[in-house]
N, C-alpha and C positions, 0 to 999 in steps of 0.2 A: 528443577526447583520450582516448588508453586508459591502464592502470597499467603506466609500462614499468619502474619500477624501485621500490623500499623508500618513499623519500622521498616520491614519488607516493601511493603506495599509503596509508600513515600520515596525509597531509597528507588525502586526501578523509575517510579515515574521522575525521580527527579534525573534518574540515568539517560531516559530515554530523552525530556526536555532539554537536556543539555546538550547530548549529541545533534537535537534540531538545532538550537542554536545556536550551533560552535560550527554546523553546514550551513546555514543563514548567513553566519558574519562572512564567510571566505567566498561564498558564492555572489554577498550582494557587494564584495570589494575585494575581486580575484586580486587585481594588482597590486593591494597594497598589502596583500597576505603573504608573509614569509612561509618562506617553504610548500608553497601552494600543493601541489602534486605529492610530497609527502603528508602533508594534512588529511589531504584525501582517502590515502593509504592507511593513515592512523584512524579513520571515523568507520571505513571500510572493516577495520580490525575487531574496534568500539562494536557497529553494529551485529557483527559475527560473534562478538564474546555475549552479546546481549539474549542474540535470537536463540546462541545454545543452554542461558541459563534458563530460559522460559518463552519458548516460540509461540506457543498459546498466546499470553499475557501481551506479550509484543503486539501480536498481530490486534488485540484490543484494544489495545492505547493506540495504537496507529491508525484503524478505523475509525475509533470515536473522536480522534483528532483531525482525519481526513474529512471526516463527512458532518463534522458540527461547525466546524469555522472558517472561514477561508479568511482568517489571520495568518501571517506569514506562508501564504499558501504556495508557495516556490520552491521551499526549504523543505515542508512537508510532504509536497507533492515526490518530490527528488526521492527521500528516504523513504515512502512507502513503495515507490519504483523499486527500487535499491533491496528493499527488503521482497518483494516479488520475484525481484531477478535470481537471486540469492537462494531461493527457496524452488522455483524452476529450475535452477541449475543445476540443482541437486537431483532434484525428478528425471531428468533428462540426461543422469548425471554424465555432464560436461567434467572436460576437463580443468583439471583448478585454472592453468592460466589464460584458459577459455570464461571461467567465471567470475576472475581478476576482472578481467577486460568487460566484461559486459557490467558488472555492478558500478564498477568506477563510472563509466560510460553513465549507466542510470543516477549519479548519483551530480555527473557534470551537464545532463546534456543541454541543461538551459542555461548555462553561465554568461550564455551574451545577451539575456532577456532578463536577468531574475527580477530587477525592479519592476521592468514592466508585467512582468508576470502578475506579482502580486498587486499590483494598479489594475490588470485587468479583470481580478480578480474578483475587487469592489466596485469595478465599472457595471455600471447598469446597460448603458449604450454601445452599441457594437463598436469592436474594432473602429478605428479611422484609416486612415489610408496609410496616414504615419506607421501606424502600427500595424495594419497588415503588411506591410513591408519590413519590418525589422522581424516579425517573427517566420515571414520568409525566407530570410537570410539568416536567422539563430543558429542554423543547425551551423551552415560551415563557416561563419563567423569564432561558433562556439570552439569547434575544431582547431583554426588559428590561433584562438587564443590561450587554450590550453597549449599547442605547442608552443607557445612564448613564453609560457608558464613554467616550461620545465616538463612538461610528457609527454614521455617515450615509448610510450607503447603504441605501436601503429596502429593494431586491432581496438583501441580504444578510444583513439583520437580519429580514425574512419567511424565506428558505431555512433559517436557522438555526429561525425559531418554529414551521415545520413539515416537519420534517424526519423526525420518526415519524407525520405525521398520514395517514389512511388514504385520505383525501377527494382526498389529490394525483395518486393511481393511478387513478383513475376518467377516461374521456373519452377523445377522439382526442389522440394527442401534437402532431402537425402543428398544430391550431387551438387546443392551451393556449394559456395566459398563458405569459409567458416565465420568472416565477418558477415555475410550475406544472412546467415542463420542468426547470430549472434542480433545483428538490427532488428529483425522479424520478431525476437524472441521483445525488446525492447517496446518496439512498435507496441506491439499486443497490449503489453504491462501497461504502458503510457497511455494508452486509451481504454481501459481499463479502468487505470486510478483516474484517470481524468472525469470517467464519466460517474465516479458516486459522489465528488467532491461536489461543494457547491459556490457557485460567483452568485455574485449580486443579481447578476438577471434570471438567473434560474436556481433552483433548488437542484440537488444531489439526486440521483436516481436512487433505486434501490441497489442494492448489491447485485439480485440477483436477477432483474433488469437486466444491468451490465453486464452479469455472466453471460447472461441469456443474447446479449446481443453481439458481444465478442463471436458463439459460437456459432451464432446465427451467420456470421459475413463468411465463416472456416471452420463448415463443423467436422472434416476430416483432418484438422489442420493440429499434428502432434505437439505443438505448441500449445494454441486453445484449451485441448486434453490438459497438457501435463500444470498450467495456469490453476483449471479448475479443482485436477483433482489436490494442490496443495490449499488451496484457501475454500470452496465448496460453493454453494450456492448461495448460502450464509455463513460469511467467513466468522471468525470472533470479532465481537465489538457491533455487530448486525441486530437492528430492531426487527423484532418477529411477532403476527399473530398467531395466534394458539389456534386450532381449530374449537377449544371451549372459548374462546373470545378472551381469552387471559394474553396478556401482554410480557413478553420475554426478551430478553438480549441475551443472543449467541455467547456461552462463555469458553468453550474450550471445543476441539473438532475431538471426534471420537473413531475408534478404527474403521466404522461403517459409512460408507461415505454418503455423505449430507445428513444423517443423522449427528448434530452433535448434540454436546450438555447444554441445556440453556438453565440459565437464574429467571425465575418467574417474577416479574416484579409487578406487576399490575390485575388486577382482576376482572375477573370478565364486566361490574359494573363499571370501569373505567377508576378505580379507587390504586393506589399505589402502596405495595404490601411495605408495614413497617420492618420487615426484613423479606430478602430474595429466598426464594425456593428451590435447590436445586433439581433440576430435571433432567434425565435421559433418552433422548424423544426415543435411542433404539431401544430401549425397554417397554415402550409403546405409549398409548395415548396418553396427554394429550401431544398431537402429532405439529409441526409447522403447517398452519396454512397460508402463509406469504411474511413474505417480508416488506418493509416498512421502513420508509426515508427518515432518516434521523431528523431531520427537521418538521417532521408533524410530531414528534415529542417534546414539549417545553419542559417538563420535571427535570430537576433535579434529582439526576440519580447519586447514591455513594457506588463509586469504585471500587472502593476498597471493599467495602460486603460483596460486593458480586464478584471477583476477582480469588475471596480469600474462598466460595463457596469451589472453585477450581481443586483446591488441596486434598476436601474431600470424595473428588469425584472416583477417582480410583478407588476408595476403600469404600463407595458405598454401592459400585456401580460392578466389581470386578468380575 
């Protein structure tokens, strides 16, 4: 389903803001969440029913919300994990209760850090010692306290106790243990989303920076592969220059890889068009010449025009 009109458009983003902060309130007060581990299950469901009605769409609100604010950046960080896991799993295709375990996993694994998360967020100054210490210990704190919580899944409550540990990157992938795969697959995502978000002290990379450096550490690594080919160099939601100097955001992936549709929204004199253009870089010029940190754009862009130009890409593109 694409965004054909306002009410669309409103109702997803109001779907997907609500799933952020219905994982915000449980994770930044595990304890006092009823039915903790079933919530999880239910947001896990929520996020599945979302990415089948519009995976494109998703993955745009979830970049534009990753890489323009690191407001509640814990909450968001979790579900763009969660939603990478999810979309890997599939590529790789895992089996479901191999995919259970690993998005739950992405979706819990900072619950013994989340406030400090999002403090460290808006901190300008490095870590302290406090807190390099608690985010040392996050992982199998986190672990513990999901099993206090109620979860029973071992493979998900080991992904979550080591998920920084270094020990999981060592070995042949093909003959790990399944939860040994299953962390690597996490790891990857989590450093990944990590690196286009932005804190206080530094600005968000590019997208494809951070493809580029994932592949760079593991470029034989079936992981890496199956990450890139689901989201691409420029995922949706990705600020682009044009090589005519026209200014574009990623709207939809297309069968061709890294060629997706972009909405042209700015022009090569730096002016911001009063409606988006749709473009298919595979139908040819003008082609990506890089991509571009969301935070060197101040405009105000509308979503919704760029979003609703997705409906028509099939029919004008087929």
């Amino acid at each position: 389903m694409h965004v054909k009109d306002a009410n669309e458009y409103e109702d997803l983003l109001a779907e997907w803001s609500d799933l952020e902060s219905g994982l915000g309130i449980i994770l930044s007060h595990p304890q006092s969440s009823q039915e903790f581990a079933p919530r999880v299950l239910q947001y896990d469901r929520w996020m599945q029913a979302l990415m089948q009605r519009d995976p494109d769409a998703g993955l745009y609100l979830l970049f534009q919300l990753a890489s323009n604010s690191p407001v509640g950046y814990s909450a968001s960080h979790s579900l763009i994990c969660a939603v990478l896991c999810h979309l890997t799993a599939a590529m790789l295709k895992l089996a479901p209760r191999e995919r259970d375990s690993l998005v739950r996993a992405a979706l819990t694994m900072n619950v013994a850090m989340t406030a400090m998360q999002d403090l460290l967020a808006n901190q300008s100054e490095r870590p302290s010692q406090a807190q390099q210490e608690m985010i040392r210990l996050h992982p199998v704190k986190g672990a513990m306290l999901l099993g206090n919580l109620g979860v029973q899944d071992e493979d998900w409550l080991e992904i979550v106790g080591s998920h920084h540990d270094s020990r999981m990157d060592s070995g042949d992938l093909g003959s790990a243990p399944i939860t040994v795969r299953l962390c690597r697959i996490l790891k990857m995502v989590d450093r990944y989303a990590a690196m286009i978000s932005p804190r206080l002290s530094r600005a968000g990379r590019t997208a494809t920076e951070s493809a580029l450096s994932v592949m760079a550490n593991s470029p034989a690594d079936v992981i890496g592969q199956a990450l890139m080919c689901v989201v691409g160099l420029c995922p949706p939601g990705t600020f682009v220059r044009m090589d005519n100097d026209e200014l574009g955001v990623v709207l939809r992936r297309s069968l061709k890889a890294n060629l997706p549709y972009v909405a042209i929204v700015g022009s090569a004199e730096g002016q911001l068009l009063s409606a988006p253009r749709l473009h298919a870089t595979a139908q040819g010029t003008p082609a990506i010449r890089v991509a571009l940190p969301a935070s060197g754009l101040r405009a105000q862009l509308n979503h919704y025009q760029i979003l609703r130009l997705g409906s028509f890409a099939g029919e004008l593109f087929a």
